[in-house]
N, C-alpha and C positions, 0 to 999 in steps of 0.2 A: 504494500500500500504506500503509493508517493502523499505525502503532507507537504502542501505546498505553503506557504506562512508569508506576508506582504508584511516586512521588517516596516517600513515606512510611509504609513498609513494614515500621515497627516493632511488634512485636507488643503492648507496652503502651499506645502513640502513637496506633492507628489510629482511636481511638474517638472522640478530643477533637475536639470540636463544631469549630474552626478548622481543621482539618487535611483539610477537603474539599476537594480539589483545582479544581473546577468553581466552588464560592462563592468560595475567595482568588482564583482567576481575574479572575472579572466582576468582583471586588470591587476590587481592582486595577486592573485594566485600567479599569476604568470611572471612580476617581476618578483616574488621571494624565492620562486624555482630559478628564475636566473639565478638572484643573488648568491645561491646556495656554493656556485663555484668558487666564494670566496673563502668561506672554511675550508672547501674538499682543495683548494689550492695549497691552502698552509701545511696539509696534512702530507700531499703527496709532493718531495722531493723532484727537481729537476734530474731529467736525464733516469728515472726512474724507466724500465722496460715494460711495453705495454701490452698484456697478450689481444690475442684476438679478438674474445667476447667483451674485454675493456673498450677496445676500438669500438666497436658494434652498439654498444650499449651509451657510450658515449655519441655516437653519432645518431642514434636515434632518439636520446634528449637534447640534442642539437636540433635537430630537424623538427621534433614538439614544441620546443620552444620559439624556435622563428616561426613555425606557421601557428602558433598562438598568438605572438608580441605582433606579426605581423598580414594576418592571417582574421583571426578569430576577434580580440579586442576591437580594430576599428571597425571590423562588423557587426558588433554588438552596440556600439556607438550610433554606427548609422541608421542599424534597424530604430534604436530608442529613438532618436534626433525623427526619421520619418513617421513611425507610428503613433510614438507618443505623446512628442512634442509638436509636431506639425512643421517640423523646420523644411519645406519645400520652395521651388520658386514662384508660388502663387503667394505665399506671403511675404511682404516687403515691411524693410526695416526704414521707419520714419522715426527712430529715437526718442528722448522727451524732451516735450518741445517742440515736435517736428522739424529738430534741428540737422535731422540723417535726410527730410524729405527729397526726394526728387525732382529737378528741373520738370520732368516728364508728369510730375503730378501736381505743380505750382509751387515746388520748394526754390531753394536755392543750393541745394545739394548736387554736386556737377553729373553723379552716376548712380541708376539705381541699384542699391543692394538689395539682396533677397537674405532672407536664412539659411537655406541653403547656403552661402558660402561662409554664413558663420559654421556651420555644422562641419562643412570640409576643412575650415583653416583648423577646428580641431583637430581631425582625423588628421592632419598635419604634426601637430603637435603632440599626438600621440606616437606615433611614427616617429619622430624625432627622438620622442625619448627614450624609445628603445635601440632607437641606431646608438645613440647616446651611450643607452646605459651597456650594447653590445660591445663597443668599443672602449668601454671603460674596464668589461670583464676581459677579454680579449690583453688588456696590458695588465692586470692582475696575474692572469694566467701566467701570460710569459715573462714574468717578472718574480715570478715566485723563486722562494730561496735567494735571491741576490741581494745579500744584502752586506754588509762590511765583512771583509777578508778576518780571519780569526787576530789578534795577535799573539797567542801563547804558541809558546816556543815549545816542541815535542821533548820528550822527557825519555832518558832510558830509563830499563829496568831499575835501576839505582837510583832512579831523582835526579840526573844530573842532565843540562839540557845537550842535546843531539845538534847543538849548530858549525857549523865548521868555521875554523877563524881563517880570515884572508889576509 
């Protein structure tokens, strides 16, 4: 038996573009499974050998994760933005004030906008943040372990240090 449950049931609230429960979802879920490579980075030494099923298994939460981040979220986005919200180009954006109005509708706004392009410059800015946030993990990875050269001097069996004088 699925229980479906509407977290945000306020009657002023339910409209705001973030309060789709499906987009914070994937949106969510999708960037803490990224982030997740920043532990599993600390953990696994550089130059470590990788067998096959590591390959495989990594490349198939590679490939979940992009067609999630970039895949799945902004279409959760545009379904909420078209169904729920009505962001289409039948509706146009006149601001308050009618300070956004259109030449074409007696404003003095030089271009009319619609919603719709607010709804895509999102979808933009979602997209970004994952190229973003891809590129951020991307130098974590290959950054892992490098960090300042040791300075202790190797020691023999005896305590005494192993350097050779020049």
């Amino acid at each position: 038996m699925l229980i479906a449950y509407n977290w945000v049931d306020f009657d002023h609230l339910d409209r705001l573009f973030f309060l789709n429960q499906a987009f914070v979802f994937s949106f969510i879920v999708t960037s803490a499974l990224a982030l997740l490579v920043i532990p599993y980075s600390k953990r696994r030494p550089k130059g470590t050998p990788t067998s096959w099923g590591e390959a495989m298994f990594a490349s198939m939460l590679t490939f979940a994760l992009l067609f999630a981040a970039f895949g799945v979220v902004p279409d959760r986005f545009i379904t909420h933005a078209d169904a729920n919200l009505g962001w289409n180009k039948n509706n146009l954006i006149f601001g308050p004030g009618d300070i956004l109005k259109p030449k074409a509708y007696g404003g003095h706004f030089p271009f009319t906008m619609s919603y719709e392009a607010i709804r895509d410059i999102f979808v933009v800015v979602i997209h970004l943040w994952y190229f973003g946030l891809m590129i951020f993990l991307w130098h974590v990875w290959q950054k892992r372990g490098d960090g300042k050269p040791s300075t202790e001097v190797a020691t023999s069996s005896f305590g005494r240090p192993l350097v050779k004088k020049g």
